[in-house]
N, C-alpha and C positions, 0 to 999 in steps of 0.2 A: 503493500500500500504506500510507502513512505520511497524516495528516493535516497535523503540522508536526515535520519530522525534523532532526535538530540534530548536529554529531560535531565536535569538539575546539572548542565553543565555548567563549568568558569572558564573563561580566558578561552575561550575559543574562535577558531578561525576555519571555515568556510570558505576556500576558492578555487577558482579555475576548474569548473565541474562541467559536464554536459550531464542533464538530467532529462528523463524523458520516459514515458509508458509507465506511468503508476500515477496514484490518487492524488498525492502530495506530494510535489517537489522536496523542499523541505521544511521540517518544522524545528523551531529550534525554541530552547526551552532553556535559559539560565540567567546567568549574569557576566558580563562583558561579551561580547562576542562582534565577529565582524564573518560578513557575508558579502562577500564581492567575486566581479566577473563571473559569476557562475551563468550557465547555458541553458533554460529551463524552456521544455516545449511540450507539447502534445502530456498535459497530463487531464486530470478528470474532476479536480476541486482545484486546491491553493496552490500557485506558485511558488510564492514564502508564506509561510504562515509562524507568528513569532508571537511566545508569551514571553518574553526578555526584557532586561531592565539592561542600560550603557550598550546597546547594539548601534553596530553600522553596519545599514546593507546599502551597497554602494555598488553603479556601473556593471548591475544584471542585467541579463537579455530574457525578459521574458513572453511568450507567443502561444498562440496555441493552444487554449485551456479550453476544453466544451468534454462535454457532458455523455458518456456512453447511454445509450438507447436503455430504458426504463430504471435508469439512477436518478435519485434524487438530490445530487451534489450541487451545491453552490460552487461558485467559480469566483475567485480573486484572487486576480494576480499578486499583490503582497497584501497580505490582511494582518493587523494587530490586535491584539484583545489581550482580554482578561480570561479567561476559565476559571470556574468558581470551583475546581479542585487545583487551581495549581498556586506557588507559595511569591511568585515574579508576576511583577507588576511591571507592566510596559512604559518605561522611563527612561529618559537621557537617552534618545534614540535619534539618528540620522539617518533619512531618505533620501538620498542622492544618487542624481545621472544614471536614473534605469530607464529603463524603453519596456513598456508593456503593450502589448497590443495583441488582435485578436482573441479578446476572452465572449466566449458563447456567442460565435457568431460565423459557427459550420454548420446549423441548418438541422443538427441533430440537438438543440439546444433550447427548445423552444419555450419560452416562458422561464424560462428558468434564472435565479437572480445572481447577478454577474455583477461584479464591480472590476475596475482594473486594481485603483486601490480601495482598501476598506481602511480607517481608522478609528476602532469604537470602542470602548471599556467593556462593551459589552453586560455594561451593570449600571442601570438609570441612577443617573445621581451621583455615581462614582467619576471621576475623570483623572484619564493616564495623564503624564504631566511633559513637557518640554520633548514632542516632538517636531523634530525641524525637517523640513519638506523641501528638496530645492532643485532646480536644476532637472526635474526629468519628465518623459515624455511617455504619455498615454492617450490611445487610440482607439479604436472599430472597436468598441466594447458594448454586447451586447443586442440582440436582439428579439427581447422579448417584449411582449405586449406591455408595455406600461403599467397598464389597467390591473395586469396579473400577477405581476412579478418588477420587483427591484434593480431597476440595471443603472448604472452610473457609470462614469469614469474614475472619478474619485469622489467618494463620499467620507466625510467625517462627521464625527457624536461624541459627544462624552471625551473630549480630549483637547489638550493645550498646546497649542500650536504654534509660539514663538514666532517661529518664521514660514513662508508658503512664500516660496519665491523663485521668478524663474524657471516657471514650470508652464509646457506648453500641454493644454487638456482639449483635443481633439473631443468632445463628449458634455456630458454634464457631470460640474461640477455640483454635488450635493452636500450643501452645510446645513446638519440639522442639529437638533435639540444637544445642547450640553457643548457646543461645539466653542471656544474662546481661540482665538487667530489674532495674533499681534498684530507683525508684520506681514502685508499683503499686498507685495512690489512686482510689479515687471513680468507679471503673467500674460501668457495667451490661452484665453477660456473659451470656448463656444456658447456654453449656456451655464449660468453659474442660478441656482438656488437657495434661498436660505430661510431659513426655517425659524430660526428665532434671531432675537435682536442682538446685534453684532457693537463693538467698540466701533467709537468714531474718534476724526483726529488724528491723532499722530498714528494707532494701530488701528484701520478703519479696513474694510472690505469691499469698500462702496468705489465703482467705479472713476476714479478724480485722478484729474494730470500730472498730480503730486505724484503719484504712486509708479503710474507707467505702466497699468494694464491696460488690455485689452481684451474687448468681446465682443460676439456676435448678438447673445442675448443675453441678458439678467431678466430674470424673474425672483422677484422680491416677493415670497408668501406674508409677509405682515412690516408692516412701516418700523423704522427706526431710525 
């Protein structure tokens, strides 16, 4: 199921892999670790999927993730959470310079909810602390009904997000409930969301010249 599966590791380091034909690329489960240049394609849920506290997953390639014919697997390219048996909390974490693209979107995928990134505590009310976002690229994510199922490019909940910056979102970007984002410089978004009421100002999310994004569409679910 797992390509390379990890639980109460330290000091570890993840690189230079090709990973491919199984459920989860990999999952990695401790404290310090770093996850770079790895090659993750053709799997059947998570690309990365991480319960870790001080991680860098930096300069993956990940592609390919859909859904074998009567599984009922979510698909996201790098997903972070909390699991409510495990003892790491998802903290002091860097996303950088990965390329995700094509997640649930070969046709055997149908409705089924797909993110490229996911970042959510995964526990209402809880929120993971100081993840910084920068620098990468997500695409063709998703093709399910709306109506049915959750598809995004990047979606964030429940988490603090310092920095979002320099990151081009071919997709919708989805900020919902629990979500706090400092800085939010120098993007290119297609459709940004958001869900509850956002800092303005100096760490604002709101389209202005200060900042140096750019969109296609905002859609603002409630004023702020």
């Amino acid at each position: 199921h797992f390509g390379i599966y990890t639980k109460e590791c330290n000091t570890l380091e993840i690189t230079n892999n090709e990973i491919y034909d199984c459920r989860i690329g990999i999952q990695l489960h401790g404290d310090v670790a770093t996850v770079s240049n790895n090659h993750i394609h053709d799997v059947y849920s998570d690309g990365i999927l991480v319960h870790a506290k001080n991680a860098d997953v930096t300069d993956n390639h990940i592609h390919d993730l859909k859904r074998p014919d009567g599984k009922g697997y979510h698909l996201d390219g790098i997903q972070f959470y909390k699991p409510t048996w495990s003892a790491y909390y998802p903290e002091n974490v860097t996303i950088r310079r990965n390329r995700i693209y094509n997640v649930g979107v070969d046709g055997n995928s149908p409705n089924t909810y797909a993110q490229g990134m996911l970042i959510n505590s995964g526990l209402i009310g809880t929120t993971i602390q100081n993840i910084t976002i920068t620098d990468n690229l997500v695409y063709n994510v998703g093709d399910a009904d709306p109506a049915v199922a959750a598809v995004a490019a990047v979606k964030i909940g429940w988490s603090a997000i310092p920095y979002f910056e320099n990151n081009t979102v071919d997709g919708l970007l989805d900020i919902t409930s629990g979500a706090d984002i400092g800085i939010f410089a120098n993007n290119i978004v297609y459709q940004c969301n958001i869900n509850e009421t956002q800092p303005d100002g100096e760490g604002n999310v709101a389209n202005t010249p200060d900042y140096h994004n750019h969109n296609i569409v905002w859609d603002f679910w409630v004023e702020y």
